[in-house]
PADREN-686058 format. One record per residue (C-alpha): x, y, z; chain. Coordinates in Angstrom, 1 decimal. Each point is the difference from the previous one (the first is absolute). Example, Ala and Ser with C-alpha at 12.3 -4.5 7.8 and 13.67 -1.06 7.14 Angstrom:
% PADREN-686058
+--------+--------+--------+--------+
|      u |      v |      w | chaine |
+--------+--------+--------+--------+
|   12.3 |   -4.5 |    7.8 |      A |
|    1.4 |    3.4 |   -0.7 |      A |
+--------+--------+--------+--------+
***
This chain:
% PADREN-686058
+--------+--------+--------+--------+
|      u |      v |      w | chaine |
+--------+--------+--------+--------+
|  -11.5 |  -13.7 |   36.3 |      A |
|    1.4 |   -2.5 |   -2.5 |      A |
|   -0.2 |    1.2 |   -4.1 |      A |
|   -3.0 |   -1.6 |   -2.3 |      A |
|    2.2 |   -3.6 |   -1.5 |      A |
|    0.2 |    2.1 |   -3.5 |      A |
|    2.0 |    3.1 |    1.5 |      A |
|    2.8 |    0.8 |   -1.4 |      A |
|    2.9 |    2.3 |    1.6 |      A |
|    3.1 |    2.0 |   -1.5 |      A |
|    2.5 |    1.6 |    1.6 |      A |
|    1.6 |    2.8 |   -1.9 |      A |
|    2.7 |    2.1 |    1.3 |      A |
|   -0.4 |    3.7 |   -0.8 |      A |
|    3.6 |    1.8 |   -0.2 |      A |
|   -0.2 |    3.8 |    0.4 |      A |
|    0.8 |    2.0 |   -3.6 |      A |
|    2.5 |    3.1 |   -0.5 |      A |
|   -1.5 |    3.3 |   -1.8 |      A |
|    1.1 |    3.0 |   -1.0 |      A |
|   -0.9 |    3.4 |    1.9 |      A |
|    2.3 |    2.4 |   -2.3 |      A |
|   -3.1 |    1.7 |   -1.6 |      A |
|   -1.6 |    1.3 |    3.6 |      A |
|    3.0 |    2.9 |    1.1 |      A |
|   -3.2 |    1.5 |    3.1 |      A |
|   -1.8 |   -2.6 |    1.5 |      A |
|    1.0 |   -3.7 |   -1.0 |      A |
|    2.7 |   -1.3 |    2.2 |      A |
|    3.0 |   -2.4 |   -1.4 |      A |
|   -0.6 |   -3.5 |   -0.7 |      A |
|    1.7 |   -3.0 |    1.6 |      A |
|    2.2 |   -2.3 |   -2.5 |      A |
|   -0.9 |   -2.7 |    2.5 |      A |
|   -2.4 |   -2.1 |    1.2 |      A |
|   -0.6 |    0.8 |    3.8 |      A |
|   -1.6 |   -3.7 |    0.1 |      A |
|   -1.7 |   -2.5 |   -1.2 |      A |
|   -3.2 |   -1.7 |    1.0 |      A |
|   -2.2 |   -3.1 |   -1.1 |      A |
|   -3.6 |    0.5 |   -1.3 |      A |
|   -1.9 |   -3.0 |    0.4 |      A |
|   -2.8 |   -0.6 |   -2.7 |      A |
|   -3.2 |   -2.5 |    0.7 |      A |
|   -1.7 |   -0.5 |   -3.4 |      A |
|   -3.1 |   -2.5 |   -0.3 |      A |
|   -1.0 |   -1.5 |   -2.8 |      A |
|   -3.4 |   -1.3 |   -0.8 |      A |
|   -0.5 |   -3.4 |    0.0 |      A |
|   -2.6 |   -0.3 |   -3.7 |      A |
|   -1.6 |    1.5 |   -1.8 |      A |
|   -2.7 |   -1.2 |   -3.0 |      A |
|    0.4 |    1.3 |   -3.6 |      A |
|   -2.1 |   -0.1 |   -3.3 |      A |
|    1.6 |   -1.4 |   -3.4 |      A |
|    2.7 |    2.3 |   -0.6 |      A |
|   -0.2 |    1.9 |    2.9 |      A |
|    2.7 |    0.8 |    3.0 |      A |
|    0.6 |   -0.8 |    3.3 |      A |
|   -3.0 |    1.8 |    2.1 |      A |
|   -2.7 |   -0.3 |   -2.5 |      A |
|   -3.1 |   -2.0 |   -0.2 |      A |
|   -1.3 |   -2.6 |   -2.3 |      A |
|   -0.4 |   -3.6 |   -0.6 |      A |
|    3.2 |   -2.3 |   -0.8 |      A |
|    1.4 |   -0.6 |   -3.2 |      A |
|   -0.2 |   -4.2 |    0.2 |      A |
|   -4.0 |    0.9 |    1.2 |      A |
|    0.5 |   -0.2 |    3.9 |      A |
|   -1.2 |    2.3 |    2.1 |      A |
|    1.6 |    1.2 |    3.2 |      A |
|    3.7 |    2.2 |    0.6 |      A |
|    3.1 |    0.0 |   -1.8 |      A |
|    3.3 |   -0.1 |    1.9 |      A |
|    1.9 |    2.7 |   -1.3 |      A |
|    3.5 |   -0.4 |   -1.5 |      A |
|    2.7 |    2.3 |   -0.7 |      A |
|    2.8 |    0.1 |   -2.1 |      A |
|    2.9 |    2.1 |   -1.4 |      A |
|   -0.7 |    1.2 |   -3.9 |      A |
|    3.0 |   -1.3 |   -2.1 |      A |
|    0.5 |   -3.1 |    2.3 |      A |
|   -0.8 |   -3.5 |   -0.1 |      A |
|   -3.1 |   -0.3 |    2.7 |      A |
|   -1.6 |   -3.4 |    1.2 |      A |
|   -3.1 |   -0.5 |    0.3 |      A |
|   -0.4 |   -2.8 |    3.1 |      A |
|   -2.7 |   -2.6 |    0.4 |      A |
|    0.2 |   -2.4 |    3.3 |      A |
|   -1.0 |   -3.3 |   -1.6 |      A |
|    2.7 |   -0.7 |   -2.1 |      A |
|    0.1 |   -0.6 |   -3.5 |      A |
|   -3.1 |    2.0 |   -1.3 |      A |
|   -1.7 |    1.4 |   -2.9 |      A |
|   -0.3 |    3.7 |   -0.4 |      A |
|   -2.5 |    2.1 |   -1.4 |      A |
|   -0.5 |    3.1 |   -1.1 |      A |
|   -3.5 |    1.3 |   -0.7 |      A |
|   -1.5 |   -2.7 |   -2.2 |      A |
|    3.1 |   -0.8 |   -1.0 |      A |
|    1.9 |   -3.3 |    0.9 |      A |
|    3.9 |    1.1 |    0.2 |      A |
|    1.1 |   -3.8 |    0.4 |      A |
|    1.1 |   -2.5 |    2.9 |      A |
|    3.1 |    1.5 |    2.0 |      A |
|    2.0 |   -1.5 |    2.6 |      A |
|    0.8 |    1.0 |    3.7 |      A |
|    0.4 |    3.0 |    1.3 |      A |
|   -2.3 |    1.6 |   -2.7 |      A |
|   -0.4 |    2.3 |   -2.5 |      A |
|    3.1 |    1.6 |   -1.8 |      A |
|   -0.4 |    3.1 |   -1.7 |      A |
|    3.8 |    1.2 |   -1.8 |      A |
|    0.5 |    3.7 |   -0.6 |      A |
|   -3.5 |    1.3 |    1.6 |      A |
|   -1.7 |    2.5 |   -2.0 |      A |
|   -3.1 |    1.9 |    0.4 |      A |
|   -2.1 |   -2.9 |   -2.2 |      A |
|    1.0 |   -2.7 |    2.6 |      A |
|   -2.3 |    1.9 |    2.8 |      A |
|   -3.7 |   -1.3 |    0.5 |      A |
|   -1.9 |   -2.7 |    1.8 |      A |
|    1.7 |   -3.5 |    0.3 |      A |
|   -1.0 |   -3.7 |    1.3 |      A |
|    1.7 |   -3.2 |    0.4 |      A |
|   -2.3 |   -3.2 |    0.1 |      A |
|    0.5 |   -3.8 |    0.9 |      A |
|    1.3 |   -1.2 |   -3.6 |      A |
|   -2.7 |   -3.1 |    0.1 |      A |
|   -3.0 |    1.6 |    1.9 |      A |
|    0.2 |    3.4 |   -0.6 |      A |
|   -0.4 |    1.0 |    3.4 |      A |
|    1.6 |    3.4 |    0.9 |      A |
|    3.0 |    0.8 |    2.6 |      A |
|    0.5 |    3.4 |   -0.3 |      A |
|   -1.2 |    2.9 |   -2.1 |      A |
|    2.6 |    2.9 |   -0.3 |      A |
|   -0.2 |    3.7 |   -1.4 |      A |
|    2.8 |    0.9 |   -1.0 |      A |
|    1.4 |    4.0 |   -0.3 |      A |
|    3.3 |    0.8 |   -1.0 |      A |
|    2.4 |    3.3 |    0.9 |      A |
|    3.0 |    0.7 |    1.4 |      A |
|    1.6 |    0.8 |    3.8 |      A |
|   -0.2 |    3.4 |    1.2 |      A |
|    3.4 |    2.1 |   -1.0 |      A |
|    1.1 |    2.7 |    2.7 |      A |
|   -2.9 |    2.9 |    0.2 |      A |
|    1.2 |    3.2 |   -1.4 |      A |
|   -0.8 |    2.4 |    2.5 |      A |
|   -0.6 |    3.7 |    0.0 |      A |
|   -0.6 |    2.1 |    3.0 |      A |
|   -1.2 |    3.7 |    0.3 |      A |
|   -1.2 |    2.9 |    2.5 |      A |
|   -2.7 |    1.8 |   -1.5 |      A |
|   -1.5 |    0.8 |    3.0 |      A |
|    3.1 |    0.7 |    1.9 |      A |
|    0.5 |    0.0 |    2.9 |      A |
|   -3.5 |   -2.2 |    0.7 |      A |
|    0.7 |   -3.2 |   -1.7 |      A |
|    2.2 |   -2.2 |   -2.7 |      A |
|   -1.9 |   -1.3 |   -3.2 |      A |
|    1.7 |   -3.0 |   -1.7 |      A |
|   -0.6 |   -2.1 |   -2.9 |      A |
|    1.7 |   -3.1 |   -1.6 |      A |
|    0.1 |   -1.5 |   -3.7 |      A |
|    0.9 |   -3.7 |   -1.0 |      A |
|    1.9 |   -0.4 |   -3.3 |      A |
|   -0.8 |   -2.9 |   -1.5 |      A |
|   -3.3 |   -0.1 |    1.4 |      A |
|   -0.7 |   -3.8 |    1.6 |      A |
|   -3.2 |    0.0 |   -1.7 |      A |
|   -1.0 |   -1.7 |    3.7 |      A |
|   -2.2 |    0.8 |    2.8 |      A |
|    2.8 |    1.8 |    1.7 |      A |
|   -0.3 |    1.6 |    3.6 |      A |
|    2.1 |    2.6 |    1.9 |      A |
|    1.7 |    0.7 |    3.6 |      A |
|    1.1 |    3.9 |    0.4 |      A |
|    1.4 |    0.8 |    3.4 |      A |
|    2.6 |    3.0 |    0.8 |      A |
|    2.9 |    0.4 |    2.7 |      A |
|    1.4 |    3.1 |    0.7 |      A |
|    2.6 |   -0.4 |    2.3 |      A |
|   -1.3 |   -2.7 |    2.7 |      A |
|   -3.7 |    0.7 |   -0.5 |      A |
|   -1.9 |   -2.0 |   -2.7 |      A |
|   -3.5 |    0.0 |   -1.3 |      A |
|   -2.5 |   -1.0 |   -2.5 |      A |
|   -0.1 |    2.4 |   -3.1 |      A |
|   -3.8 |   -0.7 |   -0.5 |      A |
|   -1.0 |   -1.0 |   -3.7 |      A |
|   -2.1 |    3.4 |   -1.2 |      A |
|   -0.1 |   -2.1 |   -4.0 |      A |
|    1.2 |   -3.8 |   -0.9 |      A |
|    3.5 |    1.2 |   -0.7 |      A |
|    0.0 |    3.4 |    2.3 |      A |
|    0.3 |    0.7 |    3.8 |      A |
|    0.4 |    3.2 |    2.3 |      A |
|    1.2 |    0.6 |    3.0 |      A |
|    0.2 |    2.6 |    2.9 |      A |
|    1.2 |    1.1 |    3.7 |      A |
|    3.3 |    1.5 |   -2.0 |      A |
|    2.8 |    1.4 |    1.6 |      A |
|    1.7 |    3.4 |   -2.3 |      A |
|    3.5 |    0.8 |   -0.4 |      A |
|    1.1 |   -3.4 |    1.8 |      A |
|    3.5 |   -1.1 |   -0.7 |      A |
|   -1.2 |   -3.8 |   -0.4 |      A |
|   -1.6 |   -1.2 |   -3.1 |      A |
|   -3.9 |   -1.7 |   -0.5 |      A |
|    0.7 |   -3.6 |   -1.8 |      A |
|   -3.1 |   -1.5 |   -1.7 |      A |
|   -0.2 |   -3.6 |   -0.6 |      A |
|   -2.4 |   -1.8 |   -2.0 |      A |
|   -0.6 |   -3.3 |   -0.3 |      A |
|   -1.6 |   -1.7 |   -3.1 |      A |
|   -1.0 |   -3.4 |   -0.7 |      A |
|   -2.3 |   -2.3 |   -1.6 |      A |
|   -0.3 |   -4.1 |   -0.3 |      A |
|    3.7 |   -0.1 |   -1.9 |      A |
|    2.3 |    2.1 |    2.1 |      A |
|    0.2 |    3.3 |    2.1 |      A |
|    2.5 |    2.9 |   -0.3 |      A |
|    0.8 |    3.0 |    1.9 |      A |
|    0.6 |    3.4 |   -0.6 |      A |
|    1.5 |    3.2 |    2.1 |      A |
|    0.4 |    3.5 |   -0.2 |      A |
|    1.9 |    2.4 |    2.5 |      A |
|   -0.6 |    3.7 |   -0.3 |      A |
|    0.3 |    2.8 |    2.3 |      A |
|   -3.5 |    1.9 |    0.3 |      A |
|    0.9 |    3.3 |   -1.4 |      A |
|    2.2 |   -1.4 |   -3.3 |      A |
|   -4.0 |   -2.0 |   -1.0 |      A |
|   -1.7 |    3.6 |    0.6 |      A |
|   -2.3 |    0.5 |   -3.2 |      A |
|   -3.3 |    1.9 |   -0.1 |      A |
|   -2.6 |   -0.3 |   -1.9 |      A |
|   -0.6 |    2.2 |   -3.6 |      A |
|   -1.8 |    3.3 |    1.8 |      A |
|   -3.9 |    0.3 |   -0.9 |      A |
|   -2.3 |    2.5 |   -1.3 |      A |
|    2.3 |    1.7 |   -2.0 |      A |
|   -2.3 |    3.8 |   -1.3 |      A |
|    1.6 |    1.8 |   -3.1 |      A |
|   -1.2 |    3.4 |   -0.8 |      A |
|    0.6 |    3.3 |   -2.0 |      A |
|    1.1 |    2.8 |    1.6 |      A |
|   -2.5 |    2.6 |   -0.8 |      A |
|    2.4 |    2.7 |   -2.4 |      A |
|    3.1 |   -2.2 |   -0.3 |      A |
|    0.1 |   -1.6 |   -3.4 |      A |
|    3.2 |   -2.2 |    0.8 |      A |
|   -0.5 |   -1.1 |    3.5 |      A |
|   -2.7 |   -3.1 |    2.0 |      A |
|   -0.6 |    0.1 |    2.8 |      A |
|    0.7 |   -3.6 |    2.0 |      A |
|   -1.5 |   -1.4 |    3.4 |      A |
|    0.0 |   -3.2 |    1.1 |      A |
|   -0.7 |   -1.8 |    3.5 |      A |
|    2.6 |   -2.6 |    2.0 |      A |
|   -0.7 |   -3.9 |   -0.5 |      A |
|   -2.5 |   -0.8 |    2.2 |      A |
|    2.1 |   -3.5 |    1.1 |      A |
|    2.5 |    2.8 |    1.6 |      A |
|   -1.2 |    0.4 |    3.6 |      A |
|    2.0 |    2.5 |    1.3 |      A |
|    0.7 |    2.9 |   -2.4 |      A |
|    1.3 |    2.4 |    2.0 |      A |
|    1.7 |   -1.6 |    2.1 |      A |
|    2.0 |   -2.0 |   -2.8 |      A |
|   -0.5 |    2.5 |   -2.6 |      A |
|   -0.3 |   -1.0 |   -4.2 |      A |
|    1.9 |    1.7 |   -2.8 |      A |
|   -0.9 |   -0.6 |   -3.5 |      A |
|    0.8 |    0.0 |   -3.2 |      A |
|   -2.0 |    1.6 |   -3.0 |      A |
|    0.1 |   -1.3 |   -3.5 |      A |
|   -1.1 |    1.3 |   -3.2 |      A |
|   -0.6 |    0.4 |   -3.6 |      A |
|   -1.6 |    1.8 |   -3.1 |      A |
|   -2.6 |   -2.2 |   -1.7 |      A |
|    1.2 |   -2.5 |   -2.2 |      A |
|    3.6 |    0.6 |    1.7 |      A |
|    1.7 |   -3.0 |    0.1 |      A |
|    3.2 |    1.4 |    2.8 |      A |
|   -1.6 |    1.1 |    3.2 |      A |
|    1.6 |    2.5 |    2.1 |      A |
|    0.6 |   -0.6 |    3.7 |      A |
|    0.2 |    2.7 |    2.5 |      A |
|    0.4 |    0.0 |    3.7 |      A |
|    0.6 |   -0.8 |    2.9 |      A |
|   -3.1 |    2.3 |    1.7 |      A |
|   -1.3 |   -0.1 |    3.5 |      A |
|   -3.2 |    1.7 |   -0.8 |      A |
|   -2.9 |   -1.7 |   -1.0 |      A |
|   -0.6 |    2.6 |   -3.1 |      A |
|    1.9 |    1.8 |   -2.4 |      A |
|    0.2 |    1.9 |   -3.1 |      A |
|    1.3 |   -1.6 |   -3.4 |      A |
|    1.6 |    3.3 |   -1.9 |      A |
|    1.5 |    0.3 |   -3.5 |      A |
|   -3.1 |   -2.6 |   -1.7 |      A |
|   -1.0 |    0.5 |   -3.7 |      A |
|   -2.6 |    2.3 |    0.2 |      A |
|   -3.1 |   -2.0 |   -1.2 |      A |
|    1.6 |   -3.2 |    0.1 |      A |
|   -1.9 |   -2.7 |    2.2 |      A |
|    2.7 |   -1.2 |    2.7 |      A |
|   -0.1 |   -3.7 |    1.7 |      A |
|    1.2 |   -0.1 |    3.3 |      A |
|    0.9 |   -1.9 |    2.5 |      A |
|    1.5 |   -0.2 |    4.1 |      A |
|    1.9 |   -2.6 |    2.0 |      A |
|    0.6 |   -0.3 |    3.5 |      A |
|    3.8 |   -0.3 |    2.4 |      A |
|    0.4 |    0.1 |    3.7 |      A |
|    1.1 |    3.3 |    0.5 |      A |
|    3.5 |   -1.5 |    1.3 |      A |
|    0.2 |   -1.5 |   -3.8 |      A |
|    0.3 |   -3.6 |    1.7 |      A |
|   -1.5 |   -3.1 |   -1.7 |      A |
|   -1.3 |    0.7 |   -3.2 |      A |
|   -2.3 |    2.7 |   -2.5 |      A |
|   -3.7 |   -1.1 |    0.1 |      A |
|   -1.6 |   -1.4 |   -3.1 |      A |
|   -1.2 |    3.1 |   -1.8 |      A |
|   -3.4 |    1.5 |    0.2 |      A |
|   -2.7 |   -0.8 |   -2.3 |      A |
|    0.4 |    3.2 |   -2.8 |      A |
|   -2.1 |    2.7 |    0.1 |      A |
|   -0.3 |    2.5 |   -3.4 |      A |
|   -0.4 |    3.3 |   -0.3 |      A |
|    0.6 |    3.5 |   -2.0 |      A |
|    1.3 |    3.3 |    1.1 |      A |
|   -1.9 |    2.5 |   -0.1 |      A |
|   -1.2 |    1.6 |   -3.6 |      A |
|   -1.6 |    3.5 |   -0.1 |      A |
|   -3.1 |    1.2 |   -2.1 |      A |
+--------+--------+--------+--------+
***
């Protein structure tokens, strides 16, 4: 089947990245320092033909026209910072802007130096004698995606990959995104779970070849692209733990009593067991201390100020310490025991 006349396609070649596996001595494997390959990912973007807009509004509101027509807009993009043209087919026109008569201007259009933020709105250019209208335009203004910043972890390991991107600067644009993965000759979709997050599945643990994700971003001034390569057990990161229970221990004046239960994301606990971390400190403390690392999910804080309410806290590690500590837990409080 042939595209829609307003599709657009990119090509962006996706190189694979290097990474560093020092930190994982058990499970994670060593990296390549080279690209095994390299692949095209083709992109199909389509962009919507009009759209109407009020006085001030943008491109995909509602509203009657600024010169008093009724009826769509064609939308117009430019670059902020740049000199954007405003085109009108018939020549030597006047514009308009709201009520506003800008002047007479002649072919190709409308030129707008330096674009800022005030030049957006609603715009019309009109047969200089009659009055009669050749195109209505609403203008928004932006910038090109950059490269997405991408971030990819394993908090349910070994079920599926969770990713996320970031755009710095932001386009300020409608901007939409591609995520696929490879992992060695197999590809997939890494489906969108958020408007700038996807997951994955199917893994394969302790493989000697690395995932790559690539996302694509673009919107009507550009695209860009963006990979990661990481081998599955270096991303490994669990959620904080849950229901963390502090309590006195009935005749011990300087000791709680902790229990918590694993992340809940963690599907396989014994199988790939947890070890955690426990933090803590006196009220109005400002320097925690950090104990650990524990297998159990309880244990016993000794050597607390008797009568002193303690803050505490627990974080999560695979039990092979590859990837990274959790997040830590939401605090629970509590006070060793005092007697009558």
């Amino acid at each position: 089947m042939s595209p829609a006349p307003w599709g657009h396609v990119v090509s962006v070649l996706s190189p694979v990245l290097g990474f560093d596996c020092a930190a994982c001595p058990h499970r994670c494997l060593d990296s390549p320092t080279e690209s095994p390959g390299m692949r095209w990912l083709w992109v199909v973007a389509l962009v919507a033909p009009a759209c109407t807009v009020p006085q001030n509004g943008t491109a995909g509101s509602t509203g009657h026209g600024d010169n008093g027509d009724r009826g769509p807009c064609t939308p117009q993009h430019g670059s902020l910072g740049t000199e954007v043209l405003l085109p009108c087919p018939g020549g030597a026109a006047e514009w308009r802007r709201g009520g506003t008569v800008l002047g007479t201007f002649p072919a190709p259009g409308l030129a707008l130096p330096n674009a800022s933020l005030a030049h957006e709105g609603h715009y019309s250019c009109h047969h200089p004698a009659t009055g009669e209208t050749w195109a209505t335009l609403c203008l928004r203004l932006g910038y090109p995606p950059p490269p997405p910043a991408i971030e990819c972890w394993a908090t349910s390991y070994p079920q599926a990959v969770n990713c996320s991107w970031g755009l710095s600067p932001e386009p300020r644009l409608d901007t939409d995104f591609v995520a696929t993965y490879r992992h060695g000759t197999d590809t997939g979709e890494c489906s969108l779970t958020g408007p700038r997050s996807c997951s994955f599945g199917e893994l394969q643990v302790f493989s000697l070849t690395p995932y790559e994700l690539n996302v694509t971003a673009r919107n009507p001034l550009g695209a860009a692209h963006g990979a990661l390569a990481f081998l599955l057990e270096n991303i490994i990161k669990p959620d904080p733990p849950e229901a963390l229970r502090v309590s006195p221990i009935p005749g011990e004046p300087q000791k709680l009593l902790l229990e918590w239960s694993p992340p809940s994301s963690w599907p396989f606990p014994d199988y790939f067991p947890l070890q955690y971390r426990i933090r803590y400190s006196r009220d109005n403390d400002s320097v925690p201390t950090t104990v650990g690392p524990y297998e159990l999910t309880s244990h016993t804080l000794t050597d607390l100020e008797p009568g002193s309410l303690h803050h505490i806290q627990v974080a999560a590690k695979d039990m092979s310490d590859c990837g990274e500590l959790s997040a830590w837990s939401a605090p629970a409080s509590g006070t060793p025991w005092v007697g009558l």
